[in-house]
Z-matrix of the N, CA and C atoms (Angstrom, degrees):
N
C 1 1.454
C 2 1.521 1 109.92
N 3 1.421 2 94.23 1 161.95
C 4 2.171 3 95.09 2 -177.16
C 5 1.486 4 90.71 3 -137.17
N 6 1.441 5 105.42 4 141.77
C 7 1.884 6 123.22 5 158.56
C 8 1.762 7 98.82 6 -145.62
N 9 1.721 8 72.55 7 118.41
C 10 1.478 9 97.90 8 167.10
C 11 1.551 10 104.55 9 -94.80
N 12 1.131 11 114.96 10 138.88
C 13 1.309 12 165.43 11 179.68
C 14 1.090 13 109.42 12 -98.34
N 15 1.546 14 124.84 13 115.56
C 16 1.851 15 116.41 14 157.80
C 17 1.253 16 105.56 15 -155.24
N 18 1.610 17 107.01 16 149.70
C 19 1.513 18 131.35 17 -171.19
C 20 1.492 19 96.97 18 -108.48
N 21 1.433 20 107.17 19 -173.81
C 22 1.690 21 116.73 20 166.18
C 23 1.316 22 102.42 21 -130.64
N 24 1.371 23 96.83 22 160.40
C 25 1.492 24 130.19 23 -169.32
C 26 1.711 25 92.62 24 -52.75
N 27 1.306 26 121.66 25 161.45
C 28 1.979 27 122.39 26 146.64
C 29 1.091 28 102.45 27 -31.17
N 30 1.742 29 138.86 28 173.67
C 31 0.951 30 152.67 29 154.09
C 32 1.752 31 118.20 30 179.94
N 33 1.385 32 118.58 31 146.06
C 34 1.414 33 131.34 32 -165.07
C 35 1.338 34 98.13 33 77.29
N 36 1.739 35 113.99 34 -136.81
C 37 1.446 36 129.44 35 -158.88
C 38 1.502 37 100.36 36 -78.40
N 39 1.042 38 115.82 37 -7.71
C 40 1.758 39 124.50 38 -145.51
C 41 1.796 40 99.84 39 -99.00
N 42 1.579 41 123.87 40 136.23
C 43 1.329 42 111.52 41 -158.60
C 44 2.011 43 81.22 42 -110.45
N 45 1.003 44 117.42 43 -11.82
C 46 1.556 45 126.56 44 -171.42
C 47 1.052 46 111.74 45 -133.79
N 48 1.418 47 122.36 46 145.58
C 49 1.174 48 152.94 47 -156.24
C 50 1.879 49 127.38 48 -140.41
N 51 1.569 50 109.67 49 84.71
C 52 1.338 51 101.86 50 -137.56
C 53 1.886 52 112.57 51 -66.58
N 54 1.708 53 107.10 52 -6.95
C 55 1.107 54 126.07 53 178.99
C 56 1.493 55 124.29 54 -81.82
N 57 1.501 56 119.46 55 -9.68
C 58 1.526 57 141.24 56 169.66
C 59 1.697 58 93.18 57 -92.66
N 60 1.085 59 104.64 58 -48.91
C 61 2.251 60 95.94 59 -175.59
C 62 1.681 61 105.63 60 -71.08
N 63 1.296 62 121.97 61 -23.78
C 64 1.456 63 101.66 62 160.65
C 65 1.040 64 120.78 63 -118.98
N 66 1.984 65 132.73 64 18.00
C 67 1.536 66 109.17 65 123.32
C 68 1.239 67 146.04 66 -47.37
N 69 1.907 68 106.55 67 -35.66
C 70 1.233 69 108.33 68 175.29
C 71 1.301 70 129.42 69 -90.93
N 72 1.201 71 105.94 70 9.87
C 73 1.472 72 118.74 71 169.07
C 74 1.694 73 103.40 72 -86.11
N 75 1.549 74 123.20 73 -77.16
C 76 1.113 75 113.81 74 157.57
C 77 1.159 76 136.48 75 -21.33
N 78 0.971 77 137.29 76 -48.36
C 79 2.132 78 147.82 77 -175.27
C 80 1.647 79 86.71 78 -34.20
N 81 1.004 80 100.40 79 139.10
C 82 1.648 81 111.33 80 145.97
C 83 1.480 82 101.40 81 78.78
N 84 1.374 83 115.71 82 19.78
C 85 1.805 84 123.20 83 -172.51
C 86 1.935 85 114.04 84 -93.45
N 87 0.886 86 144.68 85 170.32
C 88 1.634 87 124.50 86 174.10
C 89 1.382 88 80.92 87 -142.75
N 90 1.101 89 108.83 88 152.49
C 91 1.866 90 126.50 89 166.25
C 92 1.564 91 97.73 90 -129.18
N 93 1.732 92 113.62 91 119.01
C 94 1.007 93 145.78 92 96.95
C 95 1.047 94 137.51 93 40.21
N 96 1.719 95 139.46 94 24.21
C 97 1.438 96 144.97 95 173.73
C 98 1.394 97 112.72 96 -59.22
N 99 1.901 98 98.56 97 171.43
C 100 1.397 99 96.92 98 176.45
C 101 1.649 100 91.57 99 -67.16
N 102 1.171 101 126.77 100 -58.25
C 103 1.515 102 128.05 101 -162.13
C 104 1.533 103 121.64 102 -96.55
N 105 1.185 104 116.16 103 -14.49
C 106 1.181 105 122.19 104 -166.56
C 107 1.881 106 116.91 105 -112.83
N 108 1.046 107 135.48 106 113.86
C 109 1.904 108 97.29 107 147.90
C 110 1.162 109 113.35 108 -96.93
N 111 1.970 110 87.46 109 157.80
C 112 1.468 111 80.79 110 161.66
C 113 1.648 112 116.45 111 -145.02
N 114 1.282 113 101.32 112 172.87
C 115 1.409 114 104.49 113 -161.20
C 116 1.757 115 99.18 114 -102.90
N 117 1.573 116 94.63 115 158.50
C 118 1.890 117 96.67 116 -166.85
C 119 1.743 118 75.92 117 -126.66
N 120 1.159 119 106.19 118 132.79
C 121 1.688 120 134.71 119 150.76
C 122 0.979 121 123.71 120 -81.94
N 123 1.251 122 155.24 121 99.30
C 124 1.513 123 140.06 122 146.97
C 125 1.164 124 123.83 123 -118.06
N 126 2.324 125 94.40 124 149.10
C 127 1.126 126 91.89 125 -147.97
C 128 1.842 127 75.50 126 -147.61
N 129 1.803 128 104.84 127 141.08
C 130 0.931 129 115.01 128 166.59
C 131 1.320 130 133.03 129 -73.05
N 132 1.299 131 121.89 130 136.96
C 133 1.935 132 119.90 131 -172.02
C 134 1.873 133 95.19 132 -91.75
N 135 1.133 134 110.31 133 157.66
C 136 1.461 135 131.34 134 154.18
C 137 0.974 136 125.20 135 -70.43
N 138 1.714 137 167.35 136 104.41
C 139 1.036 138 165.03 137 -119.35
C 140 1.599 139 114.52 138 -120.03
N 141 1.311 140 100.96 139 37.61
C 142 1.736 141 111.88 140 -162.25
C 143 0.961 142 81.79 141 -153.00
N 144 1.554 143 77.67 142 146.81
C 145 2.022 144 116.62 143 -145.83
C 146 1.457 145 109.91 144 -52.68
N 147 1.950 146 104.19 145 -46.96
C 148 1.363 147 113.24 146 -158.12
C 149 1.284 148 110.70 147 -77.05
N 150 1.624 149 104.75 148 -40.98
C 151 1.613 150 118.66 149 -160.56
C 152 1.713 151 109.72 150 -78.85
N 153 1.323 152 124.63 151 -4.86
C 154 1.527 153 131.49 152 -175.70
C 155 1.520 154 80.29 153 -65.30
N 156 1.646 155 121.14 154 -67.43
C 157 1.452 156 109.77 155 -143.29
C 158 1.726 157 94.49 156 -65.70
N 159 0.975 158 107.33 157 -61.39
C 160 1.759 159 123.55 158 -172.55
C 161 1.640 160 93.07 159 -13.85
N 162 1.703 161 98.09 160 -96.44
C 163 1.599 162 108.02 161 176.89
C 164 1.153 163 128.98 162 2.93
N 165 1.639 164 114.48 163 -91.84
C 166 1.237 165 160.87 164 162.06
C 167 1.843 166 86.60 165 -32.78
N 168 0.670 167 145.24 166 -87.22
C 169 1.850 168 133.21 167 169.02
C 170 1.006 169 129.30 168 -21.48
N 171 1.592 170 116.88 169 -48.65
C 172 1.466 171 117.87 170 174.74
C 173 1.504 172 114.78 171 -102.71
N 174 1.352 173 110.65 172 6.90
C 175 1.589 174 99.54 173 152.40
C 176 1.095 175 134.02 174 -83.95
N 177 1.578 176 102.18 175 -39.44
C 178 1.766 177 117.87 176 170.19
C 179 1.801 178 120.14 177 -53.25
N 180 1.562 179 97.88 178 -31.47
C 181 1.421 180 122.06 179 -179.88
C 182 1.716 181 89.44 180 -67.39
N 183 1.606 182 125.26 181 -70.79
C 184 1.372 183 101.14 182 -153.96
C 185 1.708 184 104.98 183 -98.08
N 186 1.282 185 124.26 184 8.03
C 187 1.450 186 116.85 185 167.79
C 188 1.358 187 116.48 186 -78.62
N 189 1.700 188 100.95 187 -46.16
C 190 1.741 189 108.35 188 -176.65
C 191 1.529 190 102.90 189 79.15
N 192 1.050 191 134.05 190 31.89
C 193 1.270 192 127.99 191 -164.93
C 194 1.931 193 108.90 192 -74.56
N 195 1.246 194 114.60 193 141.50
C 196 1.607 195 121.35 194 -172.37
C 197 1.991 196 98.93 195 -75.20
N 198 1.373 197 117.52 196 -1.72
C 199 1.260 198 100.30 197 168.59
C 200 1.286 199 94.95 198 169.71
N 201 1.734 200 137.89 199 144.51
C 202 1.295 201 164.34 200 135.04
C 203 1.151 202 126.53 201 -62.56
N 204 1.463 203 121.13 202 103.62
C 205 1.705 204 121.56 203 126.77
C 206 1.227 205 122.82 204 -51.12
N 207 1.530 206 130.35 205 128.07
C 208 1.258 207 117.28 206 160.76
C 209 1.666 208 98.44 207 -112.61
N 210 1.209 209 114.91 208 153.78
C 211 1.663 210 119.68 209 -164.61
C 212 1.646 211 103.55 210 -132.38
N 213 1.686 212 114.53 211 143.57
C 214 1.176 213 101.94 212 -175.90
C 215 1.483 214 85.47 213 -158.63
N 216 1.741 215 110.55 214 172.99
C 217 1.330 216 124.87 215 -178.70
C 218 1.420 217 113.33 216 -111.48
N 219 1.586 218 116.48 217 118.28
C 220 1.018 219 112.95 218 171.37
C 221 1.590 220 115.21 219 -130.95
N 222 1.590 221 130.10 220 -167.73
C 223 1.578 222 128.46 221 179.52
C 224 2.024 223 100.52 222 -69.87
N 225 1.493 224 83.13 223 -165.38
C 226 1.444 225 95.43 224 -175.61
C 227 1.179 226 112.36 225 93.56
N 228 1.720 227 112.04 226 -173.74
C 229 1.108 228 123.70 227 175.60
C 230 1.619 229 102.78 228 -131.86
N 231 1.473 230 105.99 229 4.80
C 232 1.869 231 78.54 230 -171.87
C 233 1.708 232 83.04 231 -123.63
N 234 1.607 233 105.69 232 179.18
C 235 1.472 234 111.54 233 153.41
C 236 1.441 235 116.36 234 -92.94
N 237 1.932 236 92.56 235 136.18
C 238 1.621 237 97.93 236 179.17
C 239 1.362 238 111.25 237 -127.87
N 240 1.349 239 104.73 238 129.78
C 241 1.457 240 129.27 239 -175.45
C 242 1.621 241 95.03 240 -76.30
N 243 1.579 242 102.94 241 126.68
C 244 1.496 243 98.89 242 172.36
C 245 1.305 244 122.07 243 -107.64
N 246 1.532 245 131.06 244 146.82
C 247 1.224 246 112.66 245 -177.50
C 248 1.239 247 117.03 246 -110.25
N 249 1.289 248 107.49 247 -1.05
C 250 1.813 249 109.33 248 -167.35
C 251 1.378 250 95.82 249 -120.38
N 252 1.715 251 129.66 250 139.70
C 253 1.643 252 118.28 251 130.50
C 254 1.388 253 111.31 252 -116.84
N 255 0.928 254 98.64 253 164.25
C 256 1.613 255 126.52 254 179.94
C 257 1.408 256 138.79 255 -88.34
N 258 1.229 257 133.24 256 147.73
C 259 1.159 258 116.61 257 -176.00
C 260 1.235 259 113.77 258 -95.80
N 261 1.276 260 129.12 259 51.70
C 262 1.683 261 138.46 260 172.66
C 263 1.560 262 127.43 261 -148.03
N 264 1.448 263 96.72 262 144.85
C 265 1.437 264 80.79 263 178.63
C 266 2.087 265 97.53 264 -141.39
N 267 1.423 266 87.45 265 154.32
C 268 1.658 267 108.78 266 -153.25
C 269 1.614 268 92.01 267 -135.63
N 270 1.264 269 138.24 268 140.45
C 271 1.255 270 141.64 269 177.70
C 272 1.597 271 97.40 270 -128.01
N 273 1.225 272 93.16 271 128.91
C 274 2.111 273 100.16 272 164.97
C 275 1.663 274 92.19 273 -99.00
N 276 0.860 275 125.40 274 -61.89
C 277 1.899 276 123.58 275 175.74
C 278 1.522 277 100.52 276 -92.07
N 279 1.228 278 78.54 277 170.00
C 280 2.152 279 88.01 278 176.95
C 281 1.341 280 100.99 279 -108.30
N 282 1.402 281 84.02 280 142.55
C 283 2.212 282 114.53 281 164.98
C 284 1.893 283 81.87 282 -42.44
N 285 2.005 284 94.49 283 149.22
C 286 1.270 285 128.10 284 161.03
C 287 1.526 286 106.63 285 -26.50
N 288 1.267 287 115.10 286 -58.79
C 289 1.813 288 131.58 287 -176.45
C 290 1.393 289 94.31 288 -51.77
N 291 1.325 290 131.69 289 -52.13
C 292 1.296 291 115.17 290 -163.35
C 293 1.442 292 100.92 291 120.34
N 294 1.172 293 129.23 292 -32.18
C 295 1.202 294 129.38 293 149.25
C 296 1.505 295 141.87 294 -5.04
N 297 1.231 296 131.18 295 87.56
C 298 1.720 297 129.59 296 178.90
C 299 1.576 298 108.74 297 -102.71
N 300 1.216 299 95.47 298 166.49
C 301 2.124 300 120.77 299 175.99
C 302 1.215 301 120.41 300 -143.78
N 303 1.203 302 107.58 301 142.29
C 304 1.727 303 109.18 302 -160.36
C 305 1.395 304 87.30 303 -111.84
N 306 1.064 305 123.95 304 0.96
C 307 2.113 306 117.49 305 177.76
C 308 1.717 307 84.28 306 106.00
N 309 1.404 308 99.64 307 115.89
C 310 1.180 309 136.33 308 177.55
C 311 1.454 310 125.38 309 -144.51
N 312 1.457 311 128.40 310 138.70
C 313 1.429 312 114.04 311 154.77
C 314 1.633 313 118.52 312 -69.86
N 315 2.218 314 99.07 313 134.34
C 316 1.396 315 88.16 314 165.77
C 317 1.466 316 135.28 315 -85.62
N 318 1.246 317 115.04 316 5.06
C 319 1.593 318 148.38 317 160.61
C 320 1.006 319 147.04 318 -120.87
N 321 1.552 320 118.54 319 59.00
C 322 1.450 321 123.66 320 -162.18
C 323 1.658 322 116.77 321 -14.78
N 324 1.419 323 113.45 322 -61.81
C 325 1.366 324 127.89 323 -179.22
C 326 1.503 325 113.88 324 -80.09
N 327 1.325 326 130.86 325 22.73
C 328 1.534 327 132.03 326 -145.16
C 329 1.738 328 87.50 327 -114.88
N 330 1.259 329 112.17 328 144.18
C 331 1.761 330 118.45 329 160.63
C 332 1.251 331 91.69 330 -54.02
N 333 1.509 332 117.33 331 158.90
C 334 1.503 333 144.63 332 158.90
C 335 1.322 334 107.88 333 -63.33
N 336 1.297 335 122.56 334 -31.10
C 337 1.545 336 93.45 335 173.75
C 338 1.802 337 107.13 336 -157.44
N 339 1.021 338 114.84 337 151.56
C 340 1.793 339 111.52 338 178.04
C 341 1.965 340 108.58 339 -116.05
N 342 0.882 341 101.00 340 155.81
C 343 1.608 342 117.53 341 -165.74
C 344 1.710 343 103.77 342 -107.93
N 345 0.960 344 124.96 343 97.09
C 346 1.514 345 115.69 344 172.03
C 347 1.140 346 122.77 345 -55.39
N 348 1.816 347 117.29 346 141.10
C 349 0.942 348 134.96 347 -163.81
C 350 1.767 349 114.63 348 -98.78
N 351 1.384 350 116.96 349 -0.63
C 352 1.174 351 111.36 350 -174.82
C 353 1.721 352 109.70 351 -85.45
N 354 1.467 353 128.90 352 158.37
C 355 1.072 354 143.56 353 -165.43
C 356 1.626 355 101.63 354 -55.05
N 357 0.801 356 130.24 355 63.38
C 358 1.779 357 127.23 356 -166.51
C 359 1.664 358 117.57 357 -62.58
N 360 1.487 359 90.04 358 -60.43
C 361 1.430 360 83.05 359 153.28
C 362 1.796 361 150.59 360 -42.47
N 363 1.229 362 83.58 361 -57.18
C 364 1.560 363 107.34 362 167.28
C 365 1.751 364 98.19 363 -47.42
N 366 1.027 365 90.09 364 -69.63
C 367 2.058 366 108.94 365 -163.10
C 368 2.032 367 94.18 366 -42.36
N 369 1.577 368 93.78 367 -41.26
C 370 1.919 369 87.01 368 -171.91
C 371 1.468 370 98.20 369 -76.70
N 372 1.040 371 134.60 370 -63.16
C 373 1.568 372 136.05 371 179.16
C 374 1.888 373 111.27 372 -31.44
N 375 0.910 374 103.62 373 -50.06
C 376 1.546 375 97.88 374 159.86
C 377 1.091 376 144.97 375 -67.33
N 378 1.546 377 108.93 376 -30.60
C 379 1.532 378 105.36 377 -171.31
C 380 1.907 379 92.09 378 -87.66
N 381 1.390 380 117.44 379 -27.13
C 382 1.531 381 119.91 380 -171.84
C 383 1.716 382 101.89 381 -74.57
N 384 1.160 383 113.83 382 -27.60
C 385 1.905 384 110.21 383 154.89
C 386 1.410 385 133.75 384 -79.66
N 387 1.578 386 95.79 385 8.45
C 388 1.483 387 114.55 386 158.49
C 389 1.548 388 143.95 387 -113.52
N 390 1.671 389 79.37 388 3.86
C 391 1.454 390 115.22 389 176.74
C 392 2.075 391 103.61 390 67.37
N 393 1.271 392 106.72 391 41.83
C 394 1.637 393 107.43 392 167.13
C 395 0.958 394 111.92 393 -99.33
N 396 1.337 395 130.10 394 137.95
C 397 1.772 396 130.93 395 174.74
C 398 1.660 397 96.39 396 -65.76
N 399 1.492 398 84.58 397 154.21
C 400 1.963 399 82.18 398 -165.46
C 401 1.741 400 87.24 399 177.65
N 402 1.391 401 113.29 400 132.32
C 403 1.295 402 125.03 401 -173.01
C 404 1.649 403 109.26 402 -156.70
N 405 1.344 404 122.94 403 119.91
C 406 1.752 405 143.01 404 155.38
C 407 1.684 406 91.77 405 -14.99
N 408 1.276 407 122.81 406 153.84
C 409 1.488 408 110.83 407 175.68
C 410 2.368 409 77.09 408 -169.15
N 411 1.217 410 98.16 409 140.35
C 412 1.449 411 110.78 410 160.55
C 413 1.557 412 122.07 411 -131.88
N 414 1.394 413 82.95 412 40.50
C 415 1.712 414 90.47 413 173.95
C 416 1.411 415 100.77 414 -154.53
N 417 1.638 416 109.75 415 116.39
C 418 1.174 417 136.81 416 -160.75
C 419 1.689 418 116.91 417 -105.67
N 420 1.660 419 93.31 418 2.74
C 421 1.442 420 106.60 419 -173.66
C 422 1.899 421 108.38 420 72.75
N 423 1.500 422 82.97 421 164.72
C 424 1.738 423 80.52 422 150.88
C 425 1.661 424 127.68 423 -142.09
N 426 1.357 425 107.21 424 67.66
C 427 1.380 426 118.67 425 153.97
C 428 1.836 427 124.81 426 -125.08
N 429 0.910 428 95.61 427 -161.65
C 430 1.728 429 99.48 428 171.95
C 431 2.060 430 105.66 429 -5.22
N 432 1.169 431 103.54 430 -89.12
C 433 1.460 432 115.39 431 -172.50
C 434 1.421 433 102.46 432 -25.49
N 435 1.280 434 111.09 433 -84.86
C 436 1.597 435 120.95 434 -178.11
C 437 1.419 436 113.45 435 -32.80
N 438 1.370 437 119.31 436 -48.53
C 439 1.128 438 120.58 437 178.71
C 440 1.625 439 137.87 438 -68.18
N 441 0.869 440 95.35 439 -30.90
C 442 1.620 441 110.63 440 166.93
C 443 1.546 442 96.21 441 -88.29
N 444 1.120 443 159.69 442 -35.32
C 445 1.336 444 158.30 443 148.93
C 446 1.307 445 86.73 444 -38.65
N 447 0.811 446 165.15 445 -52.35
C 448 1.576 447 147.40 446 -124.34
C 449 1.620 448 107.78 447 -95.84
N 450 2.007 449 83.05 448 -62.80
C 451 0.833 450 97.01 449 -146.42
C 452 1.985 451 106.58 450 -95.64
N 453 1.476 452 101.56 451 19.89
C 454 1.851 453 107.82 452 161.31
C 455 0.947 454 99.18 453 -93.51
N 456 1.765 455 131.21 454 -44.25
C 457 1.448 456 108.78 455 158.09
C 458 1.297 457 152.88 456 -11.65
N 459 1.470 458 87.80 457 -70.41
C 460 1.807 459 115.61 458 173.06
C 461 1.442 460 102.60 459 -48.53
N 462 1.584 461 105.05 460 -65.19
C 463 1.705 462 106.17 461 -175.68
C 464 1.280 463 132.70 462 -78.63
N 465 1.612 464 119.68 463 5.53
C 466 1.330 465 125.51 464 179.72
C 467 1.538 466 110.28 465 -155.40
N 468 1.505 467 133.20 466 68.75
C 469 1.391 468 146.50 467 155.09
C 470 1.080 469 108.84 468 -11.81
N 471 1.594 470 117.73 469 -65.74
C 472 1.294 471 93.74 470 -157.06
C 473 1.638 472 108.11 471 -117.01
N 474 1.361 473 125.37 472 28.64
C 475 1.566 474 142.45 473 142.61
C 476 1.604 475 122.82 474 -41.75
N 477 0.868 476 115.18 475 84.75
C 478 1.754 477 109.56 476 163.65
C 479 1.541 478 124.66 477 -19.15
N 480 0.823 479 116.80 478 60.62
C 481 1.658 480 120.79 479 -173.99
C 482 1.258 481 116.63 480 -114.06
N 483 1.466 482 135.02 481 163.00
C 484 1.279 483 170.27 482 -146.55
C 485 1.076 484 157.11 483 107.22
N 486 1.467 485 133.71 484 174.31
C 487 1.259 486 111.75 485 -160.16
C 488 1.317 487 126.62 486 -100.95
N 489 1.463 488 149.99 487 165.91
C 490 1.443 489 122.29 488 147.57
C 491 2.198 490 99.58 489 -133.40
N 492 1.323 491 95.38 490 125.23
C 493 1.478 492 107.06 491 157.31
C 494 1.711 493 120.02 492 -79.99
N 495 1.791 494 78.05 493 134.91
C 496 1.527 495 108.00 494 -168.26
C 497 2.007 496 107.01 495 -72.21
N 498 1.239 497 145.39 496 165.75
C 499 1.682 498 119.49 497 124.45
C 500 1.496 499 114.28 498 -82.50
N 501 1.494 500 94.30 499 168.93
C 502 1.383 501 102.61 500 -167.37
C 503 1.975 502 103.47 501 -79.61
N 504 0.693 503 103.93 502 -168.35
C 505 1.636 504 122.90 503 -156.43
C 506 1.263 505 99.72 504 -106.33
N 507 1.572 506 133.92 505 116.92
C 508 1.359 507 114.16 506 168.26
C 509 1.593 508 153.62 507 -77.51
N 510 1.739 509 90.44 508 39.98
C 511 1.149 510 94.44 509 165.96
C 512 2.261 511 111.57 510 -108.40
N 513 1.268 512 91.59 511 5.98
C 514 1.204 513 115.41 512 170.31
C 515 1.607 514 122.93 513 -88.19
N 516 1.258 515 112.65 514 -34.18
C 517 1.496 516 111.39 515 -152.69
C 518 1.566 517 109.45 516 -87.22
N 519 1.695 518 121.46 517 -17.67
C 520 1.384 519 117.30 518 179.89
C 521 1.435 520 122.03 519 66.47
N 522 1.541 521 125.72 520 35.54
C 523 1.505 522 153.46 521 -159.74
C 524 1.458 523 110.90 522 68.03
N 525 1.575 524 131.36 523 8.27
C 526 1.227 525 102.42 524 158.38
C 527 1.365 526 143.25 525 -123.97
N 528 1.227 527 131.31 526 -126.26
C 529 2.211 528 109.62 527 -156.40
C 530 1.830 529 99.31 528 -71.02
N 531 1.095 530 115.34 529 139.16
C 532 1.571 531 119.74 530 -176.57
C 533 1.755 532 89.91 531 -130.53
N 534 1.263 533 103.99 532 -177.50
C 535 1.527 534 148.44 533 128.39
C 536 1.246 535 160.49 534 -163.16
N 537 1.569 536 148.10 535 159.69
C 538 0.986 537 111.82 536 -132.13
C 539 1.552 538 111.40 537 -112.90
N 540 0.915 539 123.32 538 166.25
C 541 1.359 540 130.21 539 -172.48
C 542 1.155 541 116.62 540 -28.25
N 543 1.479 542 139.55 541 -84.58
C 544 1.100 543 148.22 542 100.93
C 545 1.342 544 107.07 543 69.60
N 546 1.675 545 106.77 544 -101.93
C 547 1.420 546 124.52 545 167.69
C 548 2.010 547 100.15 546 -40.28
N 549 1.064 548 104.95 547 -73.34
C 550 1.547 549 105.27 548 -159.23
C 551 1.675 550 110.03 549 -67.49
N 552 1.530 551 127.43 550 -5.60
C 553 1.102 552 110.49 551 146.48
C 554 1.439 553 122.20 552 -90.47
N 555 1.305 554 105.48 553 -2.15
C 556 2.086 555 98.75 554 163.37
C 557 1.335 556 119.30 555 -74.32
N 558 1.788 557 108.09 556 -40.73
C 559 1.219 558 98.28 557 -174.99
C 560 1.543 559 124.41 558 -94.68
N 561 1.448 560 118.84 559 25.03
C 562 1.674 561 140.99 560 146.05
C 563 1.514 562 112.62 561 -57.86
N 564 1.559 563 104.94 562 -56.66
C 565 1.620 564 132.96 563 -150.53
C 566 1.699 565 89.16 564 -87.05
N 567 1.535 566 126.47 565 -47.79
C 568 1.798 567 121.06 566 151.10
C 569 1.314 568 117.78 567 -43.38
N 570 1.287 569 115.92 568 -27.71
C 571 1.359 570 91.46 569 -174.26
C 572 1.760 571 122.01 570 -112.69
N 573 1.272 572 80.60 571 4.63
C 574 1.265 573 93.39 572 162.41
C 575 1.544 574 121.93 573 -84.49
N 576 0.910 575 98.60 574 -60.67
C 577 2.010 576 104.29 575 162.18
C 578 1.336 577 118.45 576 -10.94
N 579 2.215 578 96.43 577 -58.07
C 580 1.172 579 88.06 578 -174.23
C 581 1.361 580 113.80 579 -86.06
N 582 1.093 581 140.37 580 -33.62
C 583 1.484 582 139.49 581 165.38
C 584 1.930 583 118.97 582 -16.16
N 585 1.746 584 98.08 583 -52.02
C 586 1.144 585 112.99 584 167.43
C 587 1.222 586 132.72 585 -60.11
N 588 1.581 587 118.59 586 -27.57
C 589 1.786 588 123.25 587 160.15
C 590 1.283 589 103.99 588 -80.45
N 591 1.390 590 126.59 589 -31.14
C 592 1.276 591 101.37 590 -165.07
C 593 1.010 592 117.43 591 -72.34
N 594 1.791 593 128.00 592 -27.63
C 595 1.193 594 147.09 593 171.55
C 596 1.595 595 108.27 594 -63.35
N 597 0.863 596 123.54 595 -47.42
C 598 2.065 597 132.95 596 -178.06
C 599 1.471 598 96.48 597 -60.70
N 600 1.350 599 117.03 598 -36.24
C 601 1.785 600 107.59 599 -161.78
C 602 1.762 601 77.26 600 -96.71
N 603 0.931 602 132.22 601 -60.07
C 604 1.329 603 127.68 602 173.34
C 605 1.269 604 137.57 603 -41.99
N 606 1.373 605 142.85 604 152.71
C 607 1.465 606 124.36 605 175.92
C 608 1.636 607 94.00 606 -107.31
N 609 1.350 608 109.66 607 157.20
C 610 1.473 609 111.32 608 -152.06
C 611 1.617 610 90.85 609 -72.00
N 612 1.185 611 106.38 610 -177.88
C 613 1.746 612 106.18 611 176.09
C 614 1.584 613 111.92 612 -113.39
N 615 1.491 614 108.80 613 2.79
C 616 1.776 615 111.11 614 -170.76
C 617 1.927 616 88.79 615 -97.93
């Protein structure tokens, strides 16, 4: 089996991106079933507007992967598994391109909203028996994150996909809630694990 994994590039004031330093640590990792291995892909997104969907399309197209993390940076202090995206997108800073949104649909013809399909539960029950801050969240924002959440949705029903937001790193936060690398590349590499049983006890859905 394969799960691709992907972070985004830096973007805004920020020269690092704590969700690109533990994709590329991860890439090229296999986990270990009773019956299965499997292999973890990761692959960095572009942080511009157009190329998220593009990308993110033709990787899924030539990896074929049995299920997606998509990973992103947001505030706080804990990791939050999201379950909802949306069909909008709103920029407080602009995409890499330079790119802004005043609240738009990202799918004219698209449902208002999609429900992630990855084991969420599962994914929180684990990382909280690993003692990681980690919290349910139905607000996916509306930039980058949300959007690529949305929009693998839109293009792949029945793909195991969703998202989970990282906190930022405290050399980012300027005194407020962080965490540190460390922690937030374990609890990627947890939730991947579980992704991987759920899929082994599962038959894939693609």
């Amino acid at each position: 089996m394969k799960i691709l994994v992907t972070s985004f590039e830096a973007y805004g004031k920020w020269k690092i991106n704590p969700t690109e330093v533990a994709i590329k640590e991860l890439d090229g990792q296999t986990i270990h079933l009773k019956e299965k291995q499997v292999s973890i892909i990761g692959k960095v997104i572009p942080a511009r507007f157009r190329d998220i969907k593009d990308v993110i399309n033709r990787l899924i197209a030539e990896i074929r992967p049995d299920g997606v993390i998509l990973t992103g940076q947001s505030g706080g202090s804990k990791i939050r598994i999201e379950r909802t995206a949306k069909n909008f997108v709103k920029t407080k800073i602009p995409y890499n391109c330079g790119t802004t949104k005043s609240g738009e649909q990202l799918e004219i013809d698209g449902p208002n909203l999609y429900e992630s399909n990855l084991p969420v539960n599962a994914i929180l029950s684990k990382l909280e028996e690993k003692n990681v801050p980690v919290e349910l969240s139905d607000d996916a924002g509306s930039f980058g994150c949300n959007q690529i959440f949305y929009q693998v949705r839109n293009k792949n029903p029945n793909l195991a996909a969703g998202l989970i937001h990282v906190p930022l790193l405290p050399s980012q936060t300027e005194g407020q809630k962080f965490m540190d690398q460390e922690t937030i590349t374990l609890a990627i590499k947890l939730s991947l694990i579980v992704l991987s049983e759920y899929l082994e006890q599962n038959k894939p859905l693609l």
